[in-house]
C-alpha positions in Angstrom: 29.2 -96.5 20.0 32.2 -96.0 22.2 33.6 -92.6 21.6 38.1 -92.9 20.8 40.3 -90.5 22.9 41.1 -89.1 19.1 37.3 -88.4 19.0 36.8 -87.2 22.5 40.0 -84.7 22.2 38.5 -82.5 19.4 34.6 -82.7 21.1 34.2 -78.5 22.0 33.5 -78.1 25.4 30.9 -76.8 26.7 29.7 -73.1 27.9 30.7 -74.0 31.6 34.2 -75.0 30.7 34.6 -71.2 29.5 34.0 -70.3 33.3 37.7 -70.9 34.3 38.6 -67.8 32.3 36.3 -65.4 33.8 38.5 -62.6 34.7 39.8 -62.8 38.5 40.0 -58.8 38.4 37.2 -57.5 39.9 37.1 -58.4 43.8 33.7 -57.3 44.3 31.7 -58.7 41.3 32.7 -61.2 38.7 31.9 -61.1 35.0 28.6 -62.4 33.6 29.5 -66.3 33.6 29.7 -67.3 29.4 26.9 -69.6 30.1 24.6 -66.5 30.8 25.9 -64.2 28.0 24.3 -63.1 24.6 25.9 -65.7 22.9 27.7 -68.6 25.0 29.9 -69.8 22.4 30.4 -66.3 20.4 30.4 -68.4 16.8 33.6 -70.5 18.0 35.7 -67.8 19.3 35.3 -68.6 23.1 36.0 -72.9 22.3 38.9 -71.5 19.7 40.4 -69.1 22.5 40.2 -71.1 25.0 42.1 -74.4 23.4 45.2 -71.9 23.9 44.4 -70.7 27.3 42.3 -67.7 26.2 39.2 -66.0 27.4 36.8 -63.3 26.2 34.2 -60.9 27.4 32.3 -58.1 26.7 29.4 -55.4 27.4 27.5 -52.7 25.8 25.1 -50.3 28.3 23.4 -47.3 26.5 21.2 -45.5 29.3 19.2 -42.5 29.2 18.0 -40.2 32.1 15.6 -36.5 32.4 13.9 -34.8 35.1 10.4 -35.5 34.3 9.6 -32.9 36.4 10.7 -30.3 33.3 13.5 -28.7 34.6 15.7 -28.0 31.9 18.2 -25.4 31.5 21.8 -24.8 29.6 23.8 -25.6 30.8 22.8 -28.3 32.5 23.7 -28.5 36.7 22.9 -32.2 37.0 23.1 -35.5 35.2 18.9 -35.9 33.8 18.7 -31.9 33.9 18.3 -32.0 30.0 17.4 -35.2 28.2 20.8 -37.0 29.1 22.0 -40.3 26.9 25.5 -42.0 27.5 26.5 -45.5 26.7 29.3 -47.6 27.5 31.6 -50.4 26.0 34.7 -53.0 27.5 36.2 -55.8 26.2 38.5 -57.8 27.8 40.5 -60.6 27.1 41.9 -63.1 30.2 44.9 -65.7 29.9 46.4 -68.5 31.8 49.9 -67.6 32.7 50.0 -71.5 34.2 50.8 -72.6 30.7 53.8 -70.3 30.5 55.1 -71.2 33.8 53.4 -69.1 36.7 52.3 -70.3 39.8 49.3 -69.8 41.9 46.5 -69.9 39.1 48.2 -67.3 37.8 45.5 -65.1 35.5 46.4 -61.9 33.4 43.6 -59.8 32.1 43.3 -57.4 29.7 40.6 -54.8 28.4 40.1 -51.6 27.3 36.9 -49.3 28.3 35.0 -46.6 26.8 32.1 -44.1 27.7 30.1 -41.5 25.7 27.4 -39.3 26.6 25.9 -36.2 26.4 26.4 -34.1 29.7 30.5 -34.6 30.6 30.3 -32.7 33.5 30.3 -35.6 36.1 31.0 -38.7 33.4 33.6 -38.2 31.1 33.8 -39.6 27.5 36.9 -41.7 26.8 38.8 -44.7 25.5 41.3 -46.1 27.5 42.8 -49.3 28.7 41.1 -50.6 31.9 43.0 -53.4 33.1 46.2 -54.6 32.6 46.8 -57.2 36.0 47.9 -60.3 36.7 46.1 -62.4 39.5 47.5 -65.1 41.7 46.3 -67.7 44.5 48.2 -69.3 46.6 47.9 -71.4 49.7 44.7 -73.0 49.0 42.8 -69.7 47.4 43.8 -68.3 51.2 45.9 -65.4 49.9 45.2 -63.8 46.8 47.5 -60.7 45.3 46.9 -58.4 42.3 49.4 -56.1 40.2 49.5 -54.3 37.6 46.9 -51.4 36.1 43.6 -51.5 37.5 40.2 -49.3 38.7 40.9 -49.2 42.9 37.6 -49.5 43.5 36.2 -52.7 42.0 38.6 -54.1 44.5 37.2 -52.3 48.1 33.7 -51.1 49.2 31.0 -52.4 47.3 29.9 -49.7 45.0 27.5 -51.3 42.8 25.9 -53.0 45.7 23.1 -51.2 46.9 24.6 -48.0 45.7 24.2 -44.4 46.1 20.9 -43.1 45.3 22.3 -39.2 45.0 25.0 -40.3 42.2 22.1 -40.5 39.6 22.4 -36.5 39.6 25.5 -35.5 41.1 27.7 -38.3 39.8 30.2 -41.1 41.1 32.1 -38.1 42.6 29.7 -38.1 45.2 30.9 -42.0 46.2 33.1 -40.9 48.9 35.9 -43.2 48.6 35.8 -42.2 44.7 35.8 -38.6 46.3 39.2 -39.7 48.4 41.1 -41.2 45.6 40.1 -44.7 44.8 40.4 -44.9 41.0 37.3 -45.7 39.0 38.0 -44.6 35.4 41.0 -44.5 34.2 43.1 -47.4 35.9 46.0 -46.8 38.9 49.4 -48.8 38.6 48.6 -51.1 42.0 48.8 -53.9 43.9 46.8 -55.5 46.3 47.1 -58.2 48.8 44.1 -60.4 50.4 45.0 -62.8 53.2 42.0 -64.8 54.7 41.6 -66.9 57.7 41.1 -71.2 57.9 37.9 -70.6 57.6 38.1 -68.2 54.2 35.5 -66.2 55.9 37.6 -63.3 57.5 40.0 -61.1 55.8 41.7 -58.3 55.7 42.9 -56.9 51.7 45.5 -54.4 51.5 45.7 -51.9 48.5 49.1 -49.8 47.9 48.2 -47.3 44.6 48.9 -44.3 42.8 45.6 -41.8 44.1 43.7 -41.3 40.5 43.8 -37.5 40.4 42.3 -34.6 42.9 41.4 -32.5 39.8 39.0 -35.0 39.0 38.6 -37.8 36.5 38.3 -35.6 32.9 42.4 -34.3 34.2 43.3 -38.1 34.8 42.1 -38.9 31.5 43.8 -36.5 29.2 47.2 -36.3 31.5 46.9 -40.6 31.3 44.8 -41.6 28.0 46.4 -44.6 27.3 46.1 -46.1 30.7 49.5 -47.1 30.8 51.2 -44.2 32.3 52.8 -44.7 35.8 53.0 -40.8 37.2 50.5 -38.5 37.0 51.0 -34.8 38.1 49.2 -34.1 41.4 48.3 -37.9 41.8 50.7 -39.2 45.0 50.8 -43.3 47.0 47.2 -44.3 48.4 46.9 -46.8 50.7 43.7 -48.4 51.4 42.8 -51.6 53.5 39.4 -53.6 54.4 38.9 -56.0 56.9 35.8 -57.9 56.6 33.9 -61.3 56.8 32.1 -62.7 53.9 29.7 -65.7 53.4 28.3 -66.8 50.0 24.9 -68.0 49.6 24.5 -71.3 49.7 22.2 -74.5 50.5 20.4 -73.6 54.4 23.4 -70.5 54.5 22.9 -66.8 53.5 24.8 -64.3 51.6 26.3 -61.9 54.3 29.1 -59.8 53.8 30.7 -57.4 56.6 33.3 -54.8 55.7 35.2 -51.6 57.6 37.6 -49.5 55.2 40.3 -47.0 55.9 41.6 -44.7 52.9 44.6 -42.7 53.2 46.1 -40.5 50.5 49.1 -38.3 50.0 48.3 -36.6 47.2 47.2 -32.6 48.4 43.6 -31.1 47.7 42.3 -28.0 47.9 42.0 -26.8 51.6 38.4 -25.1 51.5 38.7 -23.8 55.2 42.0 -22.3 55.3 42.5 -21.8 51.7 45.4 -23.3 50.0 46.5 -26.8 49.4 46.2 -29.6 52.1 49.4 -32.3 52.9 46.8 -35.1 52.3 43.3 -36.9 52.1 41.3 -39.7 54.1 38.5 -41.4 54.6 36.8 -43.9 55.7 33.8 -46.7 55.2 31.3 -48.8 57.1 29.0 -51.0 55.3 27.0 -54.7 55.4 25.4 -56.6 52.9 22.9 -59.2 54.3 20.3 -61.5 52.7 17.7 -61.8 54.8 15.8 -64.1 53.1 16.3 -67.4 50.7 12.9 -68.8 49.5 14.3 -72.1 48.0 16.5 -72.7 50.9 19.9 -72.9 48.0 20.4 -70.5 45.9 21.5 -66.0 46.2 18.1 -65.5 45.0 15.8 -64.0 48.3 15.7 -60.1 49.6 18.8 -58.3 51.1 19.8 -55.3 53.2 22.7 -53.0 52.3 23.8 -50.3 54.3 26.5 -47.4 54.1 28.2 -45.4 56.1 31.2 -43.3 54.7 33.1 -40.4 55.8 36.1 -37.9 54.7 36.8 -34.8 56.6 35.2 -31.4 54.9 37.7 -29.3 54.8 39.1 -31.3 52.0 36.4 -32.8 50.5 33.4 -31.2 48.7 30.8 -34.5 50.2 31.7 -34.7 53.8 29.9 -37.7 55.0 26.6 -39.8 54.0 24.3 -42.6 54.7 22.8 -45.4 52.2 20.1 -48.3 53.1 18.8 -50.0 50.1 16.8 -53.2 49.9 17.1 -55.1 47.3 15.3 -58.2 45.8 17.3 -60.9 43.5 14.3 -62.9 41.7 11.2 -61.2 43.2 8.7 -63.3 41.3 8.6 -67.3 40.6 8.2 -66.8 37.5 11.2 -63.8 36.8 14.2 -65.6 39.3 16.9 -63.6 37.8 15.5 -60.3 37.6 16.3 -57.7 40.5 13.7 -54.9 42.2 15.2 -52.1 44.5 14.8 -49.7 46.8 17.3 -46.9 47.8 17.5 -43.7 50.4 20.8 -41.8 50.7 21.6 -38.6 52.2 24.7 -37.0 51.3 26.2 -33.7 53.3 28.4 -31.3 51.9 31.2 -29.8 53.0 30.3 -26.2 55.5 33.8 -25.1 54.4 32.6 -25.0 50.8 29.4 -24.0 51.1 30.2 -21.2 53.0 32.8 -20.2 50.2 30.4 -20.3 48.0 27.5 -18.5 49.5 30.2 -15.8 50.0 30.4 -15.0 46.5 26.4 -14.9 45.9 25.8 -18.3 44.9 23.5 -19.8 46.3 24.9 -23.5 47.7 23.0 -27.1 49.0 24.1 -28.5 52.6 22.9 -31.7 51.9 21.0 -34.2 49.3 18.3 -36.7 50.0 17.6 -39.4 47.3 15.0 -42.1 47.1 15.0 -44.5 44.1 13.3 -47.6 42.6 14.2 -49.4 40.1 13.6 -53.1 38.3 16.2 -54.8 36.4 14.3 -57.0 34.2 15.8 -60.1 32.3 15.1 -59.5 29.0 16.7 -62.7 27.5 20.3 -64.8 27.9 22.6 -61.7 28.7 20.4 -58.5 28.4 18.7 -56.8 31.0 16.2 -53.5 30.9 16.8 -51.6 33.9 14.1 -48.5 34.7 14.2 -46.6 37.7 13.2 -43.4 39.7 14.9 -40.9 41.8 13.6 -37.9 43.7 16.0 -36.1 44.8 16.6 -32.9 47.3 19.2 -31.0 46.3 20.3 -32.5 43.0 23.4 -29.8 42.9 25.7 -28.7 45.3 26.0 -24.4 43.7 24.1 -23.7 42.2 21.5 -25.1 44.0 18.5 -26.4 41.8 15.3 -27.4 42.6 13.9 -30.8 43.9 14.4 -33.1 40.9 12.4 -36.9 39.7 14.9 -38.1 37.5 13.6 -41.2 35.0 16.6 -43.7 34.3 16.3 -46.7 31.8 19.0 -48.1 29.9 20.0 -51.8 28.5 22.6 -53.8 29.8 24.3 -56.4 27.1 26.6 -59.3 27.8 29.1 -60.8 25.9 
């Protein structure tokens, strides 16, 4: 039987129609596609949504980490110390600003963020707005700019690529751009601009942001805990900008991704060599992601290389310079394609300035962390994964210093 327009006009699409309202926020990583989620067609809401130009999409993580190796103590010195839990939440909604008028696929989204846990120290508890950005393209998806309220760092750098073995004690303070101002938390009133070549291949993407705070992310927080607030005391203009060349995988073609960062910051931090404050911050970044292999010839799935190089000068900053290299392997097995294994060694160096401080005082103070970690992220079903992993790690705080720790990490990742 032939189907009427009347007919075809209320048929609901289909999960992969939902994919043109994945949000366009995050540069480095997009959303879990709805297709791939928990629940594809969330009981109506995404098909109801998106008939007025609305999109949806959520996540739940609780983790939980501890030093198998049994050294507790209170308080705790390092995330795993003690038996450590924390979980997070988001939810976001995205909406297509063509329908009102904008140009260049214009896209706002719109979510809010929370975290609990147990040990605060180096992850603070919150609830706060996340995002708050519009997104546009233009000139055949060759320029791309971003405004509004947004983390810095889901648009530069890589983070979650790879990562940084040492942060599973010490924290994403010890991510060195994090460390130089990048926002990760609570969001920075930004904008950023992405210009590519003919080839959309090269680039270069320029950020212009408030710095999130130099008295670390729990001051950001309670000075800013609606997200929403322009100014925050001690937290001056950051400029950032990455030039870099990027391939996705693809049929005979593998993933590679090139990148060099520069970070500078007005905002003044403490000055551990001369005391006082300093008139500023930098840094800067080095890293490749490559896959080196593609075992059906098509697809992202195959082994890759990541490495990191990052620096900020010590004076300034507590984690001078480190190094990363992690392998990692999307669908390891024929019969698991969309789990993940890993393998991870960083070395971190802290600042001589504040160590020596430190040491001055009777403390005793690290001058450097090692950290080797493995772990398996292991689709569980349609949107969940089980991630486990182990760290040993040298020097799992900077003062005082603590002995060698094997931290134990699992936790479930859910996606709506």
């Amino acid at each position: 039987m032939e189907t009427t327009p009347a007919q075809s006009s209320i048929t609901p699409p289909t999960c992969e129609a939902y994919a043109d309202y994945v949000t366009r926020a995050e540069a480095v990583l997009r959303e879990t596609a709805p297709c791939e989620t928990v629940s594809p067609e969330l009981g109506g809401i995404r098909a109801a949504l998106a008939e007025h130009g609305f999109g949806i999409y959520g996540s739940y993580g609780p983790n939980f980490r501890y030093d198998v190796l049994g050294h507790n103590q209170r308080p705790q010195l390092y995330n795993g110390q003690d038996p450590t839990w924390r979980q997070s939440e988001s939810i976001g909604l995205t909406y297509d600003l063509t329908r009102v008028g904008f140009g260049g696929k214009a896209q706002l989204t719109m979510a809010l963020a929370s975290e609990q846990g147990s040990y605060k120290s180096s992850n603070p508890n919150f609830l706060t707005m996340s995002i708050f950005a519009i997104n546009q393209h233009f000139l055949d998806d060759r320029v791309e700019v971003q405004y509004g309220y947004f983390p810095l760092i889901r648009q530069f750098y890589g983070m979650v690529l790879g990562g940084n073995s040492s942060a599973a004690a010490l924290g994403p303070i010890s991510v060195i751009p994090v460390q130089v101002g990048l926002s990760l938390f609570s969001p920075s009133p930004a904008m950023t601009l992405q210009i590519k070549d003919e080839s959309k291949r090269w680039y270069n993407r320029l950020g212009v942001a408030r710095s999130a705070s130099p008295n670390r992310f729990q001051y950001d927080l309670d000075e800013n805990p609606t997200g929403f607030k322009i100014k925050v005391d001690g937290s001056n203009p950051l400029v950032v900008d990455e030039f870099g060349y990027q391939v996705d995988s693809s049929a005979n073609q593998h993933s590679k991704w090139f990148r060099v960062g520069l970070i500078y910051n007005t905002s003044h931090y403490a000055d551990y060599r001369k005391g006082g404050m300093t008139n500023d911050n930098y840094g800067g970044y080095v890293a490749a992601t490559y896959q080196l292999t593609q075992p059906d010839g098509q697809s992202p799935r195959g082994l890759y290389g990541d490495v990191k190089v990052n620096y900020a000068p010590e004076d300034r900053n507590l984690y001078g310079k480190d190094f990363q290299v992690t392998a990692f392997y999307l669908g390891p097995f024929d019969s698991r394609p969309r789990d993940m294994a890993s393998l991870g060694f960083t070395k971190s160096y802290f600042s001589k300035y504040a160590h020596n401080t430190v040491e001055q005082f009777g403390t005793d103070a690290e001058r450097s962390s090692t950290a080797l970690s493995l772990s398996y992220a292991a689709r569980v079903t349609q949107g969940v994964y089980w991630v486990n992993g182990l760290t040993y790690q040298e020097g799992p705080s900077f003062a005082p210093a603590a002995d060698d720790a094997l931290l134990f990490q699992t936790g479930l990742n859910f996606a709506f």
